[in-house]
TITORMAR-617791 format. One record per residue (C-alpha): residue in one letter; x, y, z. Coordinates in steps of 0.1 Angstrom, whole numbers. Example, Ala and Ser with C-alpha at 12.3 -4.5 7.8 and 13.67 -1.06 7.14 Angstrom:
r rest->A | c1->123 | c2->-45 | c3->78
r rest->S | c1->137 | c2->-11 | c3->71
***
This chain:
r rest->X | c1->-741 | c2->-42 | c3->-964
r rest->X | c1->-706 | c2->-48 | c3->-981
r rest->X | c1->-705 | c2->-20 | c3->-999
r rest->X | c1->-716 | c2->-2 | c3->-961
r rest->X | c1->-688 | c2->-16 | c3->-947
r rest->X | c1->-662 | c2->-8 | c3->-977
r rest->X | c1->-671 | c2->30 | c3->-976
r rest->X | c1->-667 | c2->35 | c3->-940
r rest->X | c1->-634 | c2->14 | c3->-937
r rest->X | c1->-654 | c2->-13 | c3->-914
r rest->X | c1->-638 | c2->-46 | c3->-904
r rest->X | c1->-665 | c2->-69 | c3->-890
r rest->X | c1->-648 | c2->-100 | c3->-870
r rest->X | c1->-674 | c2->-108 | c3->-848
r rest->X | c1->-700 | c2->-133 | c3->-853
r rest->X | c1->-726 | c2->-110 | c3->-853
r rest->X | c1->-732 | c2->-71 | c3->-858
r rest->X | c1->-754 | c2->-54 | c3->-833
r rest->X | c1->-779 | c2->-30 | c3->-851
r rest->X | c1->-807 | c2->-16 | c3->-820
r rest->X | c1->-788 | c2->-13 | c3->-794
r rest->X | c1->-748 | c2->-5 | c3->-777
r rest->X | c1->-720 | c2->-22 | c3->-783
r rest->X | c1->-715 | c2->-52 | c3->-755
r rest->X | c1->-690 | c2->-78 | c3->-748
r rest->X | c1->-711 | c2->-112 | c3->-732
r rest->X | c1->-686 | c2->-128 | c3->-714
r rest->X | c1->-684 | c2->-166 | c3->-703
r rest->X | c1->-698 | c2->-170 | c3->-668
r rest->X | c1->-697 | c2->-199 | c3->-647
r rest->X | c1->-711 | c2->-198 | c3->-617
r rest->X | c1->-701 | c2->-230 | c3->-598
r rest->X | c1->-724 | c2->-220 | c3->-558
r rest->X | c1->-726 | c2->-250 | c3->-538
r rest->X | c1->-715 | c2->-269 | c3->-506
r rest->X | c1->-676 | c2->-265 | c3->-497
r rest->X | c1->-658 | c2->-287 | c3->-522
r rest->X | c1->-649 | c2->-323 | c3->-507
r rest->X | c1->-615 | c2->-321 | c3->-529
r rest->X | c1->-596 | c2->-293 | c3->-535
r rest->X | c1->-571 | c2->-289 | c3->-560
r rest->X | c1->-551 | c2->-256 | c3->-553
r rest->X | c1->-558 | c2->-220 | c3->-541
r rest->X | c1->-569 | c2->-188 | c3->-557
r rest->X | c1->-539 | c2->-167 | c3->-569
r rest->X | c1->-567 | c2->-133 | c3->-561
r rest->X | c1->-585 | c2->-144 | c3->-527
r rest->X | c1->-561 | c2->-171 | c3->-518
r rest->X | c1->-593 | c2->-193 | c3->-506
r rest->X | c1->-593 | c2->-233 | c3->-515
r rest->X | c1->-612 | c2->-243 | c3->-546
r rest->X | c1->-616 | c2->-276 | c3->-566
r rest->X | c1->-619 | c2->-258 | c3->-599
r rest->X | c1->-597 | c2->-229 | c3->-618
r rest->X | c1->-601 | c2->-202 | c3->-644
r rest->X | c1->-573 | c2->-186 | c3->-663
r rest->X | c1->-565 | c2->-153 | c3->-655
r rest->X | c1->-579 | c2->-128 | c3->-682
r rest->X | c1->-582 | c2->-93 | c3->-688
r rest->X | c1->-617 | c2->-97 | c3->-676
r rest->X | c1->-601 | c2->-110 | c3->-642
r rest->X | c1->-576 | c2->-81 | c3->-638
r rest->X | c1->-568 | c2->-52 | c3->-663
r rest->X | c1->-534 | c2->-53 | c3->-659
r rest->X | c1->-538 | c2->-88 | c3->-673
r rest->X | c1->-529 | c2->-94 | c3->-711
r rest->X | c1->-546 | c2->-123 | c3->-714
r rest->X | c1->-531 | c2->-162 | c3->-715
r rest->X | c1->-507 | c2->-152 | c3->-742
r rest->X | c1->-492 | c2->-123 | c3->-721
r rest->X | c1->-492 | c2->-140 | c3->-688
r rest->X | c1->-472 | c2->-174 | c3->-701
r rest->X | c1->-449 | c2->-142 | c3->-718
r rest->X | c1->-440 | c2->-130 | c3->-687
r rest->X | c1->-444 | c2->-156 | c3->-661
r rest->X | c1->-413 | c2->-156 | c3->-640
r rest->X | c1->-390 | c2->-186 | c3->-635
r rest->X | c1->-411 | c2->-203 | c3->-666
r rest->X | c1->-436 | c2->-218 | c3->-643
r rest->X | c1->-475 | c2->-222 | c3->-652
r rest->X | c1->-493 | c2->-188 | c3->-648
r rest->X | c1->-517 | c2->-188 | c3->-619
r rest->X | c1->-553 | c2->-192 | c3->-620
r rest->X | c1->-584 | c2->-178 | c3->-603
r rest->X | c1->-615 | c2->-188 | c3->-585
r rest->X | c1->-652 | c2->-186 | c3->-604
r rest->X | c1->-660 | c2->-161 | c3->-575
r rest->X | c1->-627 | c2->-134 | c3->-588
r rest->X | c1->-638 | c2->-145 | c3->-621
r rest->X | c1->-671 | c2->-136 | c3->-617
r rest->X | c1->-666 | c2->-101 | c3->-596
r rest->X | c1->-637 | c2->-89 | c3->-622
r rest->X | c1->-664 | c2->-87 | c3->-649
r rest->X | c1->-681 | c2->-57 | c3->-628
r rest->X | c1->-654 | c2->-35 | c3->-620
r rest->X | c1->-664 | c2->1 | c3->-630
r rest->X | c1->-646 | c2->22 | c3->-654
r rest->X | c1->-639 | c2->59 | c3->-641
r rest->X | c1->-615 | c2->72 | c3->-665
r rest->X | c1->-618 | c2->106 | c3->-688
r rest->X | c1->-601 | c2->114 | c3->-726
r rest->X | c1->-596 | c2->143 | c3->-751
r rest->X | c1->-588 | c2->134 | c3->-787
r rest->X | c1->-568 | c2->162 | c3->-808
r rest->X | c1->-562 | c2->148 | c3->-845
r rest->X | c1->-542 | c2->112 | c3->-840
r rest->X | c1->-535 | c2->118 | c3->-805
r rest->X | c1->-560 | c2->106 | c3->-774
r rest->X | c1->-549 | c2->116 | c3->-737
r rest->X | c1->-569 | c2->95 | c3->-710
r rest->X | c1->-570 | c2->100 | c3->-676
r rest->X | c1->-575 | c2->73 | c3->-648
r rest->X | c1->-582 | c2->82 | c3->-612
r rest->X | c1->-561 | c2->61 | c3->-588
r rest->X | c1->-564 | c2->55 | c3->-549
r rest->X | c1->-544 | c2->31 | c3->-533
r rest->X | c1->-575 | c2->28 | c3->-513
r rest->X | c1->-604 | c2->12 | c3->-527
r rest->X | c1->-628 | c2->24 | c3->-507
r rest->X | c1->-620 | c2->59 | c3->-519
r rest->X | c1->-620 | c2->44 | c3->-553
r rest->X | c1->-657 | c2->41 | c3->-547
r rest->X | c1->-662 | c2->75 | c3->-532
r rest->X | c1->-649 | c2->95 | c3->-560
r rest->X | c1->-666 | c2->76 | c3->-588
r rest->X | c1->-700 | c2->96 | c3->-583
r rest->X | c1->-686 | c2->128 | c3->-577
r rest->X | c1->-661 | c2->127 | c3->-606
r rest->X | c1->-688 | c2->121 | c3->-634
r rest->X | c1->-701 | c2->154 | c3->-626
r rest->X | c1->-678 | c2->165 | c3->-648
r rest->X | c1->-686 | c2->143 | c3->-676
r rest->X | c1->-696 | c2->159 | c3->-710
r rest->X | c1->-714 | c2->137 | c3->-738
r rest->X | c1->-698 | c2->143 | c3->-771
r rest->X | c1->-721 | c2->131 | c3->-797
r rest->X | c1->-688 | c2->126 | c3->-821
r rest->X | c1->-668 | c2->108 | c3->-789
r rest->X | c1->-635 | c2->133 | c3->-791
r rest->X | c1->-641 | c2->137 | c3->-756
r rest->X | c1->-661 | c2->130 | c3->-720
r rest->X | c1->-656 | c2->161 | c3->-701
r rest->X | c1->-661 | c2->197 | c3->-718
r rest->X | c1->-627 | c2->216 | c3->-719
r rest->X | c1->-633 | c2->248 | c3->-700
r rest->X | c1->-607 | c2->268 | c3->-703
r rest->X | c1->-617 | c2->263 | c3->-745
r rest->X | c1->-589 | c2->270 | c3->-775
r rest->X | c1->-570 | c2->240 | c3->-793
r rest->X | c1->-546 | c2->219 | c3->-768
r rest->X | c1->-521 | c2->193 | c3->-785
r rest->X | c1->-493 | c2->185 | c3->-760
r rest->X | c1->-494 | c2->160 | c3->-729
r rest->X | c1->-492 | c2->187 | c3->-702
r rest->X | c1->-513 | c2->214 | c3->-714
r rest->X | c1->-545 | c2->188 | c3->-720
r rest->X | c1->-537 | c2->173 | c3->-681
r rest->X | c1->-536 | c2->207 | c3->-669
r rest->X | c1->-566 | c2->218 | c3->-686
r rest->X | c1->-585 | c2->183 | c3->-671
r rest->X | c1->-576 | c2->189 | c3->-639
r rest->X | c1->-588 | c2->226 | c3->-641
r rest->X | c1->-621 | c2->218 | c3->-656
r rest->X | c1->-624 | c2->194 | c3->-622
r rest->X | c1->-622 | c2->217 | c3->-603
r rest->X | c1->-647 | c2->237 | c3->-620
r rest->X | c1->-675 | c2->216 | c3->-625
r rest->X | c1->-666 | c2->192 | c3->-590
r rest->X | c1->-646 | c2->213 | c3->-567
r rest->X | c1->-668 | c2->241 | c3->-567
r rest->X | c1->-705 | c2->251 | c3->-553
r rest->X | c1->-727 | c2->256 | c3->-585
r rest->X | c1->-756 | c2->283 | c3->-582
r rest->X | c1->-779 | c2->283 | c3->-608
r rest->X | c1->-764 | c2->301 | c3->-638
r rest->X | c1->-741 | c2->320 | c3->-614
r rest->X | c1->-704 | c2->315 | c3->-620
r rest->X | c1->-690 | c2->289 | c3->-594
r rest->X | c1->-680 | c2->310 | c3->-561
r rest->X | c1->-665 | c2->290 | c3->-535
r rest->X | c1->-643 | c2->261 | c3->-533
r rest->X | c1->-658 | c2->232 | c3->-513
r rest->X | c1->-633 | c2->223 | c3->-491
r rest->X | c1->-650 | c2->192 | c3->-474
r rest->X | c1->-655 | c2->177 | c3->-507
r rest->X | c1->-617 | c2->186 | c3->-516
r rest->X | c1->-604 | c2->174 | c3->-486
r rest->X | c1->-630 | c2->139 | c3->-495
r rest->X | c1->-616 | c2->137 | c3->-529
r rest->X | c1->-578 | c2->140 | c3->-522
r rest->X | c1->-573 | c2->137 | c3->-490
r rest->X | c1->-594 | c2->116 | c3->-465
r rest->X | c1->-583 | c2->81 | c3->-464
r rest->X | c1->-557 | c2->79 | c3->-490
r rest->X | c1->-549 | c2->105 | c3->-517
r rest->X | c1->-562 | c2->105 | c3->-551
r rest->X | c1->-538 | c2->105 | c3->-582
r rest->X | c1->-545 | c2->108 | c3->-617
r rest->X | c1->-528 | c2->85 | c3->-642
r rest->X | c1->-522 | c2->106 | c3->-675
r rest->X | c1->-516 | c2->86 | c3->-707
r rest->X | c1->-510 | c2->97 | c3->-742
r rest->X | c1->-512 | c2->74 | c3->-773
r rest->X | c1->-508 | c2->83 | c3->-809
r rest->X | c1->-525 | c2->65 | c3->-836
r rest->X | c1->-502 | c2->42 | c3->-859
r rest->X | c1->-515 | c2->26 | c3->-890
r rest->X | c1->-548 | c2->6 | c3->-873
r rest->X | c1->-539 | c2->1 | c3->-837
r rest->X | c1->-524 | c2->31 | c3->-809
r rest->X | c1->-488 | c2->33 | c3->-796
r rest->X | c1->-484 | c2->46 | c3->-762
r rest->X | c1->-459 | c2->76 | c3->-761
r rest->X | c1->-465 | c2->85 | c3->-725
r rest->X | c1->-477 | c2->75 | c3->-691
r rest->X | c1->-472 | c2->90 | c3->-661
r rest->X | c1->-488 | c2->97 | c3->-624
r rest->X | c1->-497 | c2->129 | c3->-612
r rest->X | c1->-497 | c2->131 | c3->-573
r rest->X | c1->-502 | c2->164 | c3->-563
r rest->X | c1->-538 | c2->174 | c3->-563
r rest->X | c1->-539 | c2->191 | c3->-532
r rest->X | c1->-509 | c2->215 | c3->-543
r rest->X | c1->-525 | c2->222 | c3->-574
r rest->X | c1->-561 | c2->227 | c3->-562
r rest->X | c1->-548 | c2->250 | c3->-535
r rest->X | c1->-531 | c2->268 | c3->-559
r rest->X | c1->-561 | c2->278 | c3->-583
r rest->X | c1->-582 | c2->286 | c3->-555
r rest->X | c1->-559 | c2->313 | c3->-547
r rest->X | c1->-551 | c2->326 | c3->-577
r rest->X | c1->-588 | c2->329 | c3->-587
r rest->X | c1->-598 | c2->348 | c3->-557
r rest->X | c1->-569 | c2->372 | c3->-562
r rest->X | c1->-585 | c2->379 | c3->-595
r rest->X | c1->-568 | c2->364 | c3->-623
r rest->X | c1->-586 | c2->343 | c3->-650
r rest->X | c1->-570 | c2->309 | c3->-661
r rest->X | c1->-584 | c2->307 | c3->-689
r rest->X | c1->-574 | c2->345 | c3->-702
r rest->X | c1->-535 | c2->331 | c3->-686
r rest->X | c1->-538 | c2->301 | c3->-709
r rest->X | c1->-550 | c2->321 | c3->-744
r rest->X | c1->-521 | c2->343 | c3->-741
r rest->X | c1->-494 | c2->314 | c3->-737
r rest->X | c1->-506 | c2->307 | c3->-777
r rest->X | c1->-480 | c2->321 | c3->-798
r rest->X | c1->-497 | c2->331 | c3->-834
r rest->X | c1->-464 | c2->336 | c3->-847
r rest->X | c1->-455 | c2->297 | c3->-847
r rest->X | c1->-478 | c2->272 | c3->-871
r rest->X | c1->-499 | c2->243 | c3->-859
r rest->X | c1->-493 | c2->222 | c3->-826
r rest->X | c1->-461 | c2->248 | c3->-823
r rest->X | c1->-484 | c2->275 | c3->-815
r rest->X | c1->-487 | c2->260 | c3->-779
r rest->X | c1->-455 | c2->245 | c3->-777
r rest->X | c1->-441 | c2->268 | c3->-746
r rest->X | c1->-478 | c2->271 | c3->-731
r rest->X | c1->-467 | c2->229 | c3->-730
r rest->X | c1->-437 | c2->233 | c3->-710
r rest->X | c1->-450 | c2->260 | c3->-687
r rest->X | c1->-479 | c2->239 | c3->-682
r rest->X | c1->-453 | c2->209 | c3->-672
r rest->X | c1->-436 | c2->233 | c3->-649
r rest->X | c1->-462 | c2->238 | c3->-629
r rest->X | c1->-475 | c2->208 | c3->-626
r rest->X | c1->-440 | c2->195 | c3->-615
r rest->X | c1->-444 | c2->226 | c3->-588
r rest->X | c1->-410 | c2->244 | c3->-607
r rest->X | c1->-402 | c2->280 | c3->-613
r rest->X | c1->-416 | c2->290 | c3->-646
r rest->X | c1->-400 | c2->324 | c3->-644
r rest->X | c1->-372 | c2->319 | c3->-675
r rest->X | c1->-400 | c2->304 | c3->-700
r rest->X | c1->-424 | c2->335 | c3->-696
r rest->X | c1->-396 | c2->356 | c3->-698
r rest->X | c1->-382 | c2->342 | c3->-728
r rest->X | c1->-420 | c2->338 | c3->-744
r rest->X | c1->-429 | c2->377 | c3->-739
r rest->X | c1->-405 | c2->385 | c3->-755
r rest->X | c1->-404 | c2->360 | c3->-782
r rest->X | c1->-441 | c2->363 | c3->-789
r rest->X | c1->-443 | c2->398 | c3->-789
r rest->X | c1->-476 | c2->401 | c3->-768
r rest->X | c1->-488 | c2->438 | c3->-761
r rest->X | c1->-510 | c2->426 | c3->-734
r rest->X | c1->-496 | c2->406 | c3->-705
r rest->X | c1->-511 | c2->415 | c3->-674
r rest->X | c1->-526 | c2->381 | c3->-666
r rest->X | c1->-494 | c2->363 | c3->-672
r rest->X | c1->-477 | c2->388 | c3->-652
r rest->X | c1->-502 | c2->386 | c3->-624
r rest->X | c1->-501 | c2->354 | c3->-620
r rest->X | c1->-470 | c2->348 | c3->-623
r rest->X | c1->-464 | c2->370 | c3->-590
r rest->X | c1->-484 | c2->350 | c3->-574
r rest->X | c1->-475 | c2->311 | c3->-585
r rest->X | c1->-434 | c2->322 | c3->-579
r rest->X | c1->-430 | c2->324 | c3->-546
r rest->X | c1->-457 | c2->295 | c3->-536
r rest->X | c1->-432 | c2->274 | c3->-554
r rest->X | c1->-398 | c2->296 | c3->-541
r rest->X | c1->-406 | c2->293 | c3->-504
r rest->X | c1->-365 | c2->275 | c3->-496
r rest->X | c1->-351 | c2->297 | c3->-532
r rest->X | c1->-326 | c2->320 | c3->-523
r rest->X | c1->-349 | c2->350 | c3->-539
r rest->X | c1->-369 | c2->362 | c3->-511
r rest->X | c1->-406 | c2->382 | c3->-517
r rest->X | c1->-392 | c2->412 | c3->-507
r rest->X | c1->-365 | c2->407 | c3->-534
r rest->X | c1->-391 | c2->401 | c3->-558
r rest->X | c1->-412 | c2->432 | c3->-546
r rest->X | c1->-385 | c2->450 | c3->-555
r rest->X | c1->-376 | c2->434 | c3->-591
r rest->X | c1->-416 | c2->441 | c3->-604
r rest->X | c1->-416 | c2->474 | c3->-588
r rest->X | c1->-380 | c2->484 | c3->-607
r rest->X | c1->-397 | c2->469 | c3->-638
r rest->X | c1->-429 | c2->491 | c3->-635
r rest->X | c1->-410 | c2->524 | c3->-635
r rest->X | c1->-389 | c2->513 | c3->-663
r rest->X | c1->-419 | c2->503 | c3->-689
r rest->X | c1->-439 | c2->531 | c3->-677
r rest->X | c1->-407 | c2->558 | c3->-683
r rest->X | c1->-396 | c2->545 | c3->-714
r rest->X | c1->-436 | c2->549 | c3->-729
r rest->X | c1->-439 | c2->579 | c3->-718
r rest->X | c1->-404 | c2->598 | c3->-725
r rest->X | c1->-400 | c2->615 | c3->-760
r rest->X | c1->-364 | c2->595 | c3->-761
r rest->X | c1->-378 | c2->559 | c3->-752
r rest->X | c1->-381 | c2->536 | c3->-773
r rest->X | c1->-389 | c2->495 | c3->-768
r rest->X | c1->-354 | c2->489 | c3->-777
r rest->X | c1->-347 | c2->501 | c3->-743
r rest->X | c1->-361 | c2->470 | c3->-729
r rest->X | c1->-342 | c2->448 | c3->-754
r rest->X | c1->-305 | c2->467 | c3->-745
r rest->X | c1->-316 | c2->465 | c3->-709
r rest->X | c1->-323 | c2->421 | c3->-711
r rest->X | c1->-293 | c2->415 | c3->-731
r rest->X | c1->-271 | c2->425 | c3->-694
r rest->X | c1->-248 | c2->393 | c3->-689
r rest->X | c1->-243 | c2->402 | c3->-655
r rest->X | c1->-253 | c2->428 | c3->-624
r rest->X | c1->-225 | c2->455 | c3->-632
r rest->X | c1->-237 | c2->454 | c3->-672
r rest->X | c1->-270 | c2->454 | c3->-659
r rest->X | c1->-267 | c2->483 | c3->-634
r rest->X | c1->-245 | c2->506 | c3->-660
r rest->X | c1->-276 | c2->502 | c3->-684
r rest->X | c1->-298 | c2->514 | c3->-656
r rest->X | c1->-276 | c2->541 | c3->-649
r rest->X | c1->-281 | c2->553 | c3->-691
r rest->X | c1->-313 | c2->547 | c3->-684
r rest->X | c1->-316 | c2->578 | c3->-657
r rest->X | c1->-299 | c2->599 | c3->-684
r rest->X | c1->-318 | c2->593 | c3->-709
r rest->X | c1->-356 | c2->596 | c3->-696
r rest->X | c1->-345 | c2->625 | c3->-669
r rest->X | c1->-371 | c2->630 | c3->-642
r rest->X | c1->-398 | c2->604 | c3->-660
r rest->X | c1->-377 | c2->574 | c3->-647
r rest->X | c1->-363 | c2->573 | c3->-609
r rest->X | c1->-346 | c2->542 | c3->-593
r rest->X | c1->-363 | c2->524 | c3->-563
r rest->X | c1->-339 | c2->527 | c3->-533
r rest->X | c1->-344 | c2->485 | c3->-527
r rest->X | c1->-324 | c2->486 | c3->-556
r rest->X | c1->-294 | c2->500 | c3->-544
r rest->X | c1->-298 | c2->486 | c3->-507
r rest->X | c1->-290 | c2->451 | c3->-514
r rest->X | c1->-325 | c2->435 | c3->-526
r rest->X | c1->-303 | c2->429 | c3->-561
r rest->X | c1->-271 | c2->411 | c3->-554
r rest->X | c1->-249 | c2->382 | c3->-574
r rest->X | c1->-270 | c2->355 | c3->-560
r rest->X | c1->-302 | c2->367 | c3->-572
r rest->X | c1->-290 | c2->387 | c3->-599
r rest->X | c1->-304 | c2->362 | c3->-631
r rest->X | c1->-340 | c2->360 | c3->-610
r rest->X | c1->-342 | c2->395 | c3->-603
r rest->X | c1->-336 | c2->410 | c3->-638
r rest->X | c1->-361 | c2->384 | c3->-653
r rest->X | c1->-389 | c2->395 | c3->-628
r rest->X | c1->-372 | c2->434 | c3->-639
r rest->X | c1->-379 | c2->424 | c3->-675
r rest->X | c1->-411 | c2->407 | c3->-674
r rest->X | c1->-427 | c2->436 | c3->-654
r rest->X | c1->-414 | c2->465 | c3->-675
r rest->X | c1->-425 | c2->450 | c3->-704
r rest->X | c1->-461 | c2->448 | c3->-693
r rest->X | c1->-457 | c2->484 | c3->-679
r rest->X | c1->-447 | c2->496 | c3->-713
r rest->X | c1->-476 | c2->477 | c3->-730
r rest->X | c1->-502 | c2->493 | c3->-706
r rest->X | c1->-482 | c2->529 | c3->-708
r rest->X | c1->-488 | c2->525 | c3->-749
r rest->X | c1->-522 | c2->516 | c3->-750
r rest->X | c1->-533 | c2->545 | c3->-727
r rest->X | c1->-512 | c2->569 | c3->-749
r rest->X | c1->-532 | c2->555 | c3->-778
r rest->X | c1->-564 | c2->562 | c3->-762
***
């Protein structure tokens, strides 16, 4: 048994080691049921009802609870910590755990459902194990759908709260694909009664104990779960969006460092229009369309009081289309088109390397109208050319690959 214990770097402090059967804490209970007590020495710090005997407050009591040594740590005014009944005592050893977490090498992300209702506490528990996945080597409890390696805080919280909405949101039919978003047990899950937040905590793993690097709430289901429904009935796949954001080019957990921060963005309901502008680019994709197309669509749910209207962004994608597509197809284009063209400080550069443009391709490349009618202007000018860039760019992939066909 020693030598058991020595290979697989196991510290036994209990009294005794459990060999048939799960690892269980037995708690102390006293259960103290009678007639009213004829003396009462205080109050219950938890139900506030009269009692003749107290129990110190522990974590069984109250999570949130350290224990005796954390409550005399931080007792205000250096008073006695307060005690509880046998009954809070008692009930605290009960309280259900309905919380989710994804390992990726020393890091562990967990996620803890939070109502400031309890009643909708208790509604959600059932429904909210449905998406619970049993991982014989415990790195997880709920099966990643949208798949791939995720390291950072953000992208592992978005990809969560996309795999509820796959496996809970959504009516299952057989071996179909899910089809329909179940609004009544949306609206039950985040909305009815109180909503329904998700605490996100990340921890990294420090000699023999965890250090907590992050935790934070996330409030806005209902935003976010209106916003997949739409985007996956206009088409796009999530999951095809969220491979592409990996950039090869980078090494290890840097490979989805930008995926990360356009991950934050949207849950934080902010314009991720300069990050997949600058990762296009960077990451030199030759196939964008489902960035692009969703994109379109997540901008102006998230622009509605910008100063960029959708017509003005109509008008950016459409410019952008003509440009990729004329620069493929001309004898005299070249991708370094695209490159002079995003280097344009401001609208005059920007319109004088249109303007080459037209001489260059000829007839192959021809100027929306919008452009010229005042859907560009100083105000929008940074915003429009980035919706310009990222659209011509994907037009120019698609124009190449057709050619090579």
């Amino acid at each position: 048994m020693d030598e058991f214990l020595n290979e697989n770097e196991l510290d036994i402090t209990t009294a005794g080691l459990l060999v048939d059967g799960p690892y269980a804490v037995r708690p102390k209970v006293n259960i103290k049921a009678g007639p009213e007590p004829k003396k009462i020495k205080g109050y219950c710090y938890f139900c506030g009802h009269p009692f003749d005997t107290f129990e110190e407050a522990t974590q069984t009591t109250f999570p949130l609870i350290t224990g005796t040594s954390g409550v005399l740590s931080f007792n205000s005014m250096a008073q006695k910590p307060e005690k509880v009944c046998w009954k809070c005592s008692f009930l605290g050893k009960f309280v259900p755990v309905n919380g989710f977490y994804y390992t990726s090498g020393d890091d562990i992300f967990a996620f803890f459902p939070y109502s400031s209702s309890l009643e909708k506490m208790l509604d959600v528990f059932a429904p909210l194990h449905e998406a619970e996945y049993q991982d014989p080597n415990y790195y997880r409890n709920f099966d990643n759908i949208l798949e791939g390696y995720f390291y950072h805080t953000f992208e592992v919280t978005f990809s969560f709260l996309y795999t509820l909405y796959k496996k809970v949101l959504l009516h299952q039919k057989g071996e179909e694909k899910p089809t329909v978003l179940d609004w009544e047990r949306f609206y039950a899950l985040t909305v009815n009664k109180a909503p329904l937040e998700f605490y996100t905590m990340h921890a990294r793993k420090e000699g023999n104990t965890f250090s907590v690097k992050t935790l934070w709430p996330f409030r806005e289901t209902v935003y976010f779960y209106r916003l997949l429904d739409q985007v996956e009935k206009s088409g796009v796949s999530m999951k095809e969006v969220m491979r592409l954001l990996v950039d090869f080019q980078q090494k290890n957990e840097n490979t989805t460092l930008m995926r990360n921060r356009i991950c934050e963005r949207i849950l934080k309901k902010k314009s991720i229009l300069d990050q997949v502008e600058v990762f296009v680019y960077r990451a030199e994709k030759n196939y964008i369309k489902p960035i692009v197309d969703f994109l379109v669509i997540y901008e102006p749910e998230v622009r509605k009081d910008d100063s960029m209207t959708r017509e003005e962004q109509d008008a950016a994608v459409a410019l952008g289309r003509r440009i990729g597509m004329a620069v493929a197809k001309s004898e005299d284009g070249k991708k370094g088109d695209l490159y002079a063209l995003r280097k344009a400080r401001k609208k005059v550069d920007f319109l004088e390397q249109i303007n080459r443009l037209q001489f260059k391709l000829g007839s192959e490349f021809v100027v929306p109208a919008d452009v010229y009618e005042g859907k560009l202007n100083d105000e929008n000018f940074i915003e429009f050319k980035q919706f310009c860039m990222i659209a011509a760019l994907n037009s120019f992939n698609a124009a190449t690959a057709e050619a090579k066909k």
